[in-house]
N, C-alpha and C positions, 0 to 999 in steps of 0.2 A: 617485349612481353609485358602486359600488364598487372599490375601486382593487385593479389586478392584483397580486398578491405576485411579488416577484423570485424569481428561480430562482440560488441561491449553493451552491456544493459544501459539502458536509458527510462527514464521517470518522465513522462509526458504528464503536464496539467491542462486540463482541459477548461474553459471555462465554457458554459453553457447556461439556456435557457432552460427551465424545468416542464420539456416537451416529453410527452409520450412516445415509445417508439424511442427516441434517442440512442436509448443506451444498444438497443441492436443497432442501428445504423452504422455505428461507430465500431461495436466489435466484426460487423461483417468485413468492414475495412481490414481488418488485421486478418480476417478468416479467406480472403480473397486474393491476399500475399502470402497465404502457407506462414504468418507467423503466431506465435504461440503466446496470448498474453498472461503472464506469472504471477500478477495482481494486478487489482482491479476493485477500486473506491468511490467513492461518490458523497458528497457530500454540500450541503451548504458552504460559500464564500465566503468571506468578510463584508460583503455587499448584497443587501437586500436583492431575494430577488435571481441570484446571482447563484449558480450552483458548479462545483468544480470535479472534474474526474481525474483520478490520479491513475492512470496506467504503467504498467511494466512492462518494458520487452526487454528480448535483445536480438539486437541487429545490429546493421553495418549503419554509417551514418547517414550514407547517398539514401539507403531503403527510408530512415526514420525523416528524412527531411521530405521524402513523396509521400508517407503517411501524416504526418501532420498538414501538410498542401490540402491532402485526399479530406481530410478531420474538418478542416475549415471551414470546405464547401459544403459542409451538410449543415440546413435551416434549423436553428438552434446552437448552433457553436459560433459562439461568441471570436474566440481567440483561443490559440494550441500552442504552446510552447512546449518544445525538448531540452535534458538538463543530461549528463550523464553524472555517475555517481558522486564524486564530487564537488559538486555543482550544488546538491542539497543535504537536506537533514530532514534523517526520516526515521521510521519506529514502525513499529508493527506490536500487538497484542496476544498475546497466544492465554486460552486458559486451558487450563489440567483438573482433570476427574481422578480421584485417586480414593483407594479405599480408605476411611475414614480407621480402621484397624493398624494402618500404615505410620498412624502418628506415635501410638502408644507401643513403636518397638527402640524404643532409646530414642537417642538426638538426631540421631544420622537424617531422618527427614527434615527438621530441624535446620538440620545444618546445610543440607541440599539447597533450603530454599533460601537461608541467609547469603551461603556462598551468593545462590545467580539472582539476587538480589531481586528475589522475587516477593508477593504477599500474599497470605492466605485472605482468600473472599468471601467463604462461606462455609462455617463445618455441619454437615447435617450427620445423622444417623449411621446411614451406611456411605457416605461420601464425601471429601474436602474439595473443596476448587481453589486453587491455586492460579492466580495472575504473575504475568512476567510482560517487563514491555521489553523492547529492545531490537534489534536486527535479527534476522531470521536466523542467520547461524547460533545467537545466544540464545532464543528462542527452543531451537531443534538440540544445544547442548542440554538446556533442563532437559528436556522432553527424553534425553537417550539415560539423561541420571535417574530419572523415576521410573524407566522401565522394571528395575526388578521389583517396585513395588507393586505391580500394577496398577497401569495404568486402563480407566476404564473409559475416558474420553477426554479427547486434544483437538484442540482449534485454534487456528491463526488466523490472524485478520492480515487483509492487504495491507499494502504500504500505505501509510499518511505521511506526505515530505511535504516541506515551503524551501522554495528556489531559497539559495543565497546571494543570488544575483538580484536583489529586490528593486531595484533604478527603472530596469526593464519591465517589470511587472506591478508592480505601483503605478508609474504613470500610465501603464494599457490601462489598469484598474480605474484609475481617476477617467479618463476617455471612456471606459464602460458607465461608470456611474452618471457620468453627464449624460452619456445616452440614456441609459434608464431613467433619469429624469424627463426627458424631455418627450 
């Protein structure tokens, strides 16, 4: 009998040409295996020219090494590498809308945001914004502490990770950039 593969999140970087259409091509892929992408970035490289998508799944490994295969072949994708979690370092963003009356009831909000070592970004009138970087879990712990203040809007941003395997992805990078040169 054959044993099931576990299903672990993995952080796909993508690197790519700044083509239109792209960014579907690439999520269809994942929407054409029934998987579920959890975040989902984009952004400039370190290399002119050169733009990177940071993806989130989770699956098994056999699936994420046919979607990266699948990633490659599409005109505009440079090079697709897979990391699982410890593999990189990564952060996500979350800001918080909170009533602005919320500050002025003692420390306690104060101290919410000291604890999760969060920073206030802007206090208007009727509302403060509150920033936090950190892993989604730290992220969704402020978020459950300022519920009883109300909370009147919460957003996260995908995940931004860089492999720690940098040997691998440095020298593709150097091979990309000689391309783009030439």
């Amino acid at each position: 009998m054959q044993e099931e593969e576990k299903k672990i999140r993995y952080t796909l970087s993508i690197f790519t040409e700044n083509k239109i259409g792209l960014v579907n091509r690439i999520t269809i892929i994942f929407t054409r295996r029934k998987m579920n992408i959890l975040s989902l970035t984009t952004s400039e490289s370190e290399l002119k020219g050169i733009y990177r998508f940071t993806v989130v799944i989770e699956t098994t490994k056999s699936q994420v090494i046919k979607v990266v295969k699948q990633i490659e072949k599409q005109i505009g994708v440079l090079k697709a590498f897979y990391y699982e979690e410890d593999q990189t370092i990564y952060q996500e963003i979350a800001l918080y809308k909170i009533p602005t009356k919320a500050l002025f009831g003692g420390e306690t909000i104060e101290h919410i945001i000291r604890h999760h070592y969060a920073r206030i970004l802007s206090v208007e009138e009727n509302f403060v914004v509150i920033e936090k970087t950190g892993h989604e879990h730290e992220t969704q712990e402020l978020f459950e502490a300022l519920k009883p203040y109300g909370v009147l809007g919460f957003v996260r941003s995908g995940r931004v990770a860089i492999p720690k395997p940098m040997r691998k992805v440095t020298s593709y990078l150097k091979e990309l950039e000689e391309w783009a040169i030439s």
